[in-house]
N, C-alpha and C positions, 0 to 999 in steps of 0.2 A: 114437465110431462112430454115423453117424447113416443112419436110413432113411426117407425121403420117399414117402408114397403119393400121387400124384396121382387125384384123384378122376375124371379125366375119360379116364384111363385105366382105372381101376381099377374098375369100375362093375357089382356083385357082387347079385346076391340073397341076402339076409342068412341065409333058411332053407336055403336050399339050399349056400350056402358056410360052414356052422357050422367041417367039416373045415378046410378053410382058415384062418381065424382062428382057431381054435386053435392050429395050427400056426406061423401069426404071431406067438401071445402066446410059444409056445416060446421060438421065435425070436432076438425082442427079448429074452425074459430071459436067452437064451445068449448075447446079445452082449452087455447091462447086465451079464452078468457078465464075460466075457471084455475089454470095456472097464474095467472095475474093477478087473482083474488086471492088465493091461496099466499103469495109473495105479502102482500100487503097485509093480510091480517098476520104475518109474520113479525114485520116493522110494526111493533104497536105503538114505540117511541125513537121521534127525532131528536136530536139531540148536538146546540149548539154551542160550539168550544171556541173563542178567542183566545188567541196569544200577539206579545207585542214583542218585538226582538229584531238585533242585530246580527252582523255575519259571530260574531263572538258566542249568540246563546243557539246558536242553529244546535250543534248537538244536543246540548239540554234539554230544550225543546222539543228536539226526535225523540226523545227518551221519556219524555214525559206523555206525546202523543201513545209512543208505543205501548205504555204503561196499561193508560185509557184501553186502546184496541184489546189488549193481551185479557182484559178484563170485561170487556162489555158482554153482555148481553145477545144471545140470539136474538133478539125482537129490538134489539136497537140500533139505529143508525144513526154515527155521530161525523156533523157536519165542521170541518175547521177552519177559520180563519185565521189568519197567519200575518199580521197587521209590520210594514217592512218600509224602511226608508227609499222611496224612486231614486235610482241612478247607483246605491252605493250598497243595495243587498246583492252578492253576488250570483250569476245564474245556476252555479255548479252549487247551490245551496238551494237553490230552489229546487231542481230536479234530486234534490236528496229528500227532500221533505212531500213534495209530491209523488215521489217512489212510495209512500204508504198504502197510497190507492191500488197500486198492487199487488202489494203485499196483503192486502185486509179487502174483505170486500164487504164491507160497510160504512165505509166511510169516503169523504170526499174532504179535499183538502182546495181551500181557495186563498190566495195570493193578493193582497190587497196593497202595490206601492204606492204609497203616501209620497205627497210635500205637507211642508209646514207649511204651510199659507197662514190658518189662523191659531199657529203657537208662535209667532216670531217673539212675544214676548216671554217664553215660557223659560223658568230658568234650568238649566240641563248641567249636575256638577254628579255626582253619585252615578246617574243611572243615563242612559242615553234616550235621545230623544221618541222613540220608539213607546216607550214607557209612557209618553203624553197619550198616546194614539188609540188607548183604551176611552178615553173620553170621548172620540168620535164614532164611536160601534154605533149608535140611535142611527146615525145618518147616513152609518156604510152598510147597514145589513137592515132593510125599510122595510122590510118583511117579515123579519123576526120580533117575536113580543116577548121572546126573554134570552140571554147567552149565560154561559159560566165563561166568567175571564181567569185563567191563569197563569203567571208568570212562569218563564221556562224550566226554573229551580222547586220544579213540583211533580211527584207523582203519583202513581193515582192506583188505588186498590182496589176496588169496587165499581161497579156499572153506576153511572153518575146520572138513573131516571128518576131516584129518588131525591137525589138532590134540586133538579132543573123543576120537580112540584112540587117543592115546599112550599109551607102556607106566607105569602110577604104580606097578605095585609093593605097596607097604605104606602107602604115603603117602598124605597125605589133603588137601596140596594141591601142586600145582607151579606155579610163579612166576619172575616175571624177577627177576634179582640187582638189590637198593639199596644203596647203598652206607654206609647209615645205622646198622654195625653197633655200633654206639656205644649204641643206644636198649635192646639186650639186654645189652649187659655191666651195664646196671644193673641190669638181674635173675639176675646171674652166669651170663649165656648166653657163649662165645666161637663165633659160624659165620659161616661168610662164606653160608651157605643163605638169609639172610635176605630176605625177596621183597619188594617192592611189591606195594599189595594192587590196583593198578588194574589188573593181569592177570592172572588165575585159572585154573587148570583144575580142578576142586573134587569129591571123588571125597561125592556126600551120602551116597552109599546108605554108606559108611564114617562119616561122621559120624552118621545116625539112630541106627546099632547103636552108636556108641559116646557115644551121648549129649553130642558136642560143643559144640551151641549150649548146653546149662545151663552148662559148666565154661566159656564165652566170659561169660557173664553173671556167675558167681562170679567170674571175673578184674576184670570191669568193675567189681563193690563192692567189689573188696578193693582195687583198686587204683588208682582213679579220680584222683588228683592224680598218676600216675607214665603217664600216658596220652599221652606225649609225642608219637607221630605216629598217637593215636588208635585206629583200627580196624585199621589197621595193624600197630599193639605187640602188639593183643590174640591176632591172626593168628599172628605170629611167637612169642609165647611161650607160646602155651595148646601150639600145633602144633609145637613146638622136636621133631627126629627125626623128626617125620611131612610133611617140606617137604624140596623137590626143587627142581631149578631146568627153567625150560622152556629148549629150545633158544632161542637167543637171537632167531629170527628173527621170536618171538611174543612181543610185548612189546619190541623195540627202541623205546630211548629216542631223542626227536631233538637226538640230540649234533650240534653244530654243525660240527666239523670231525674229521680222523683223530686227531687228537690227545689229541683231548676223549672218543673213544671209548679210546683204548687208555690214558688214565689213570683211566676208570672200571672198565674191567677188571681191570687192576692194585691196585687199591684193597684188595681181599682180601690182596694177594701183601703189602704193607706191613704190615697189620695182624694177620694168619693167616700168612704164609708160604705163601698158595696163591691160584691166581687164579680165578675164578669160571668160565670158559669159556677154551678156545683161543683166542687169538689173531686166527689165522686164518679160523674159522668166525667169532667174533664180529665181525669185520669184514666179512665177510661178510655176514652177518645188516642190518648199518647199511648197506650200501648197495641187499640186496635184502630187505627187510623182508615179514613175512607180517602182522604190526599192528606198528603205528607209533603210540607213549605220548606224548603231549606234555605231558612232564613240566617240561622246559625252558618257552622262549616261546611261549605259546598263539597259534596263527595270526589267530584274531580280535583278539587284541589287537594293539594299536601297537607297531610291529618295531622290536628291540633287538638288541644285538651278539650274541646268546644264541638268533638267527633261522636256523634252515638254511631258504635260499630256495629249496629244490626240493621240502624236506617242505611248509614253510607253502606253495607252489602248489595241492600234492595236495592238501588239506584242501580249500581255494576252489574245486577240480574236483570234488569228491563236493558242496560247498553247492550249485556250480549243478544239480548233477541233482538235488536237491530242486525239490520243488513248492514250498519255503517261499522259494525261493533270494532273493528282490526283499525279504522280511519280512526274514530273517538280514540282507540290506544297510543294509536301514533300521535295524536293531535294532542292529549292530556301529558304523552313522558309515561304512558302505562299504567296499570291498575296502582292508587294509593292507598 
């Protein structure tokens, strides 16, 4: 709300209109405040996003952010965390990723370099170290009582308020089904619950009280050679009982065809006797996704038989509304 005096209107003796300008200063503060109420019953939800990444998933990552913004919500504001290794994330990657804030004005982007201090045991062969660094969010953001964590190779369709209140219950994370249930029977686990950890909903304010991130670090030294899909393992068996699964529509995989979705569904029913989601809803979900994992063939890279050509589009549709979009082409060798 704004109010304009024209001076050659407005053309006052100062003493003698003391009344008035007071009245003015009222004024204006009743409407700086009635404009500040207004703003906030605007923002009815905040909304907080974790990513872990190296200078290699910076683009990704922008693309995935941008996805988010390109879709949110007039009433929401989402807050990012950007989880990045001290000394070896570069600066020119960080003033790319913080350029969102002004391009979008609802969001705030924050910068978190990490040391390793307490992952020196952690084993790092697939994924980089970066990847651990979701298991320290309780302790880096002491304020927040819940995040969505996403890995860079995801984008996003929908305003993510319905996802951050979903009902968790007792649970302390919810995740899309892997099919990798093999990684827990080596620690006498048998559930088809097992998640991928590139899609979270992360309940902290349950983990500060229950001191989680220490027994994630006790797991990582006692068992650092059994660490076989990493930050991953540690997830599923510190949290064995306290993991759910999210509706499938948050964190669909990009299976390549119907087929390749209804045999990863099935994959519990083989090994458990039970299948991870319906059927019906799961396929559902694969063809109207609310985030989209590309767990399969990564769209920047060179397309393989393992390519659904309508997810890899969407991906190059969220690069061009980046501001980076001509750098991502030069950086990738061009659209594949």
């Amino acid at each position: 709300m704004f109010i304009i005096l024209n001076e050659n209107i407005y053309n006052f003796n100062m003493k003698k209109n003391l009344l008035f300008f007071s009245s003015l200063k009222l004024y204006l503060l009743i409407s700086l405040f009635l404009t500040n109420s207004i703003n906030s019953k605007l923002i009815n939800q905040k909304i907080h996003i974790a990513y872990g990444l190296d200078n290699k998933y910076t683009y990704p990552t922008l693309v995935s952010m941008v996805s988010i913004l390109e879709n949110a919500s007039d009433e929401t504001f989402y807050t990012f965390y950007l989880l990045v290794e001290k000394h070896l994330f570069k600066e020119e990657n960080k003033i790319k990723l913080k350029h969102l804030e002004e391009k979008y004005d609802r969001c705030k982007v924050i910068i978190f370099e990490l040391t390793n201090e307490n992952l020196s045991n952690a084993r790092v062969n697939r994924y980089p170290m970066a990847a651990y660094y979701r298991l320290l969010l309780a302790d880096l953001i002491p304020d927040v009582n819940r995040v969505i964590y996403l890995d860079g190779d995801t984008i996003v369709f929908t305003d993510l308020a319905e996802m951050i209140n979903l009902e968790m219950n007792n649970n302390i994370i919810l995740g899309f089904v892997d099919n990798s249930f093999k990684n827990a029977e080596q620690f006498g686990i048998k559930t088809y619950k097992y998640v991928t950890s590139g899609v979270l909903l992360i309940n902290l304010k349950k983990m500060r009280k229950e001191n989680i991130s220490k027994k994630f670090f006790k797991f990582i030294d006692d068992n650092k050679k059994n660490l076989e899909q990493e930050d991953q393992t540690v997830i599923n068996i510190v949290l064995h009982g306290r993991i759910d699964l999210l509706p499938p529509k948050f964190g669909m995989w990009n299976f390549v065809n119907r087929d390749d979705v209804i045999k990863h569904n099935n994959y519990g029913d083989k090994k458990l006797n039970i299948k991870a989601y319906n059927e019906k809803e799961f396929l559902k979900a694969w063809k109207i996704p609310s985030i989209l994992h590309f767990v399969r063939a990564k769209p920047w890279k060179r397309k393989t038989k393992h390519t659904h050509r309508e997810f890899h589009e969407k991906w190059w549709y969220y690069a061009q509304k980046s501001d980076e979009f001509e750098n991502i082409l030069r950086f990738y060798g061009g659209k594949k």
